[in-house]
Wavefront OBJ file of the C-alpha trace (Angstrom):
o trace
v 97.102 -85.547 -106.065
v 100.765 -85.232 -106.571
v 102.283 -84.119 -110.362
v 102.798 -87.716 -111.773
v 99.321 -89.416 -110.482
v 97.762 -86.010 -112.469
v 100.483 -86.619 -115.422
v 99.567 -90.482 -115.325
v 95.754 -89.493 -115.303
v 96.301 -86.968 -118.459
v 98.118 -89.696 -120.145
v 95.000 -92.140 -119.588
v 92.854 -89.888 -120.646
v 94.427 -88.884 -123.508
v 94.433 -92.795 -124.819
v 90.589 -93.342 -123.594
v 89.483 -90.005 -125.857
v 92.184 -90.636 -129.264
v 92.871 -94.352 -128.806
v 95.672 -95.804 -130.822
v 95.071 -98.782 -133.026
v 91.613 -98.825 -132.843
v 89.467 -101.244 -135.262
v 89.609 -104.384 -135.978
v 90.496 -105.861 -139.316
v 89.025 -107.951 -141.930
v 92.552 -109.970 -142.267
v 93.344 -114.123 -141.792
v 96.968 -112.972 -140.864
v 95.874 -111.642 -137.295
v 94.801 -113.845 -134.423
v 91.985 -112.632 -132.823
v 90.639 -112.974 -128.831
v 87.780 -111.527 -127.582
v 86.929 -111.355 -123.649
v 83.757 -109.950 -121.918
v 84.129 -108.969 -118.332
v 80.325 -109.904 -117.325
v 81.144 -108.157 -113.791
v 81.565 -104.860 -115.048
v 80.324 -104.485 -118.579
v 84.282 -104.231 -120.098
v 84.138 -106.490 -123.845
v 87.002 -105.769 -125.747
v 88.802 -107.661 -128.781
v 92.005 -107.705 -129.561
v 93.932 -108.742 -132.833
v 97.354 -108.995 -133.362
v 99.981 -109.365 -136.288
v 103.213 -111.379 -135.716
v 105.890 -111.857 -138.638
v 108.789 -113.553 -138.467
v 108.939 -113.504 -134.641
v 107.854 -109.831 -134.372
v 104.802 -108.331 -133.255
v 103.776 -106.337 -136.376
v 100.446 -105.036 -135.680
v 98.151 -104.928 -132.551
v 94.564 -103.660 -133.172
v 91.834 -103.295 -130.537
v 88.099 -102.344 -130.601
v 85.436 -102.956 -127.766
v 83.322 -100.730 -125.044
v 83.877 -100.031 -121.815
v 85.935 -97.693 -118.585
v 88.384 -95.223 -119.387
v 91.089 -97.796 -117.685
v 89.684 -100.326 -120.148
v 89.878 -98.949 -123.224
v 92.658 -96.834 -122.920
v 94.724 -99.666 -121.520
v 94.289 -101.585 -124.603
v 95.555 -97.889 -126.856
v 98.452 -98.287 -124.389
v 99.124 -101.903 -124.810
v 98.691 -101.711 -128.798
v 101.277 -99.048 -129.094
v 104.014 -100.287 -126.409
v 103.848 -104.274 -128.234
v 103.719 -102.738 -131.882
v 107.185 -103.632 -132.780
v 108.642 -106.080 -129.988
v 109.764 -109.790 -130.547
v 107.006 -112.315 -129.476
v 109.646 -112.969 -126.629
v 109.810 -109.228 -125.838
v 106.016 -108.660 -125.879
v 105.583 -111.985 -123.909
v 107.945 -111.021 -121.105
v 106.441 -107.101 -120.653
v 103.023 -109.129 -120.762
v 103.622 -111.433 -118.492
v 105.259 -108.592 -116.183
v 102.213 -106.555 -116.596
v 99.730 -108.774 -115.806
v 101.823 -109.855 -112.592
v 102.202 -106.400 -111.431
v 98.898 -105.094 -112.170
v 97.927 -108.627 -109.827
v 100.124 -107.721 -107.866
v 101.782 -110.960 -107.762
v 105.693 -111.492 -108.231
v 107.523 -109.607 -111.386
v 110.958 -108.725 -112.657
v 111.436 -105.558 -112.378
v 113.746 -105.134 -113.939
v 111.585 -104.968 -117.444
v 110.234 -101.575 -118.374
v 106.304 -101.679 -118.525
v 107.099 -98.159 -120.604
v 103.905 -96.093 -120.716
v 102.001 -98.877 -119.158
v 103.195 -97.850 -115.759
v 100.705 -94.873 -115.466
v 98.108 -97.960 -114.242
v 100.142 -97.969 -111.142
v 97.571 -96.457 -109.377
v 95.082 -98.741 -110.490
v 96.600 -101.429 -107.975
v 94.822 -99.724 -105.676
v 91.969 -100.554 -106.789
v 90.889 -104.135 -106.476
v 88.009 -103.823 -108.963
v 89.609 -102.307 -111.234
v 92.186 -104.227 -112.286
v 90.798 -106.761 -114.120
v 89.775 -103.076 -116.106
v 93.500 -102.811 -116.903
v 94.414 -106.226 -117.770
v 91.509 -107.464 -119.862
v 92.621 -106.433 -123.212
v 96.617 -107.715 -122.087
v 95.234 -110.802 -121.173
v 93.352 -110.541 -124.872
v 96.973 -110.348 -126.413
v 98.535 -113.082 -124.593
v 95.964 -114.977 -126.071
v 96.355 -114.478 -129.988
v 100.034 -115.155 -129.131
v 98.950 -118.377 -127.684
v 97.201 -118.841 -131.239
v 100.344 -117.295 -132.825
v 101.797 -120.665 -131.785
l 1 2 3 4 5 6 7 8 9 10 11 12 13 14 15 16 17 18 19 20 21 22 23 24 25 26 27 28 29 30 31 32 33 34 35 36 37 38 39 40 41 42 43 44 45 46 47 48 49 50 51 52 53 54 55 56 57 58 59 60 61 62 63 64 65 66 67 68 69 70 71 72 73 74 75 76 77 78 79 80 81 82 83 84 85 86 87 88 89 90 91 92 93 94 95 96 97 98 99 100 101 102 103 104 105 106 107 108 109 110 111 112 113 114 115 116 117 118 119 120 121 122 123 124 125 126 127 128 129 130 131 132 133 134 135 136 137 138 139 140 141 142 143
């Protein structure tokens, strides 16, 4: 294992064991998704804050991997703070890299990109992108 896939593995890690943002509150201001992966066991929820067309809050709670949950600590603290147009576009970029489908790559995924080697990994990417997907959903409700 080279330095960054062992610097990327701390960093998940570190997320999975003191998650950021994690809880759910009792508040009619945030949108809230839920999604259960039935394959693997992954059921996280996801609430979000948006205020005059920025992302104020993101809060996450649910069970499952390492990749799981610490994607969603990851996620909560790289939206925190971005326009809903901002936060769309890295979403939408994540999701379509982790897919590996088409992205611009020209947006920075920030500390999202130590799932790179995740894409490996077939299985596990759904793992990665359940609690983005989550997000792009309370946007949706947002609207």
């Amino acid at each position: 294992m080279n330095n960054m896939e062992q610097l990327y593995r701390q960093v998940i890690m570190d997320h999975y064991k003191n998650p950021r943002n994690k809880g759910l509150l009792q508040d009619t201001s945030y949108k809230t998704i839920h999604i259960k992966n039935p394959t693997c066991g992954d059921d996280i929820t996801v609430q979000s804050k948006v205020e005059n067309g920025v992302v104020k809050d993101v809060r996450h709670d649910g069970t499952g991997c390492s990749i799981c949950c610490s994607s969603a600590s990851v996620m909560s603290e790289t939206l925190i703070g971005k326009s809903v147009d901002e936060a769309r576009i890295l979403t939408v970029n994540y999701l379509n890299w982790m897919g590996n489908q088409p992205y611009d790559e020209t947006v920075d995924l920030e500390e999202a990109i130590v799932y790179q080697g995740v894409r490996q990994f077939p299985a596990r990417i759904k793992c990665a992108s359940i609690a983005w997907k989550a997000f792009e959903g309370t946007l949706e409700e947002s609207e």
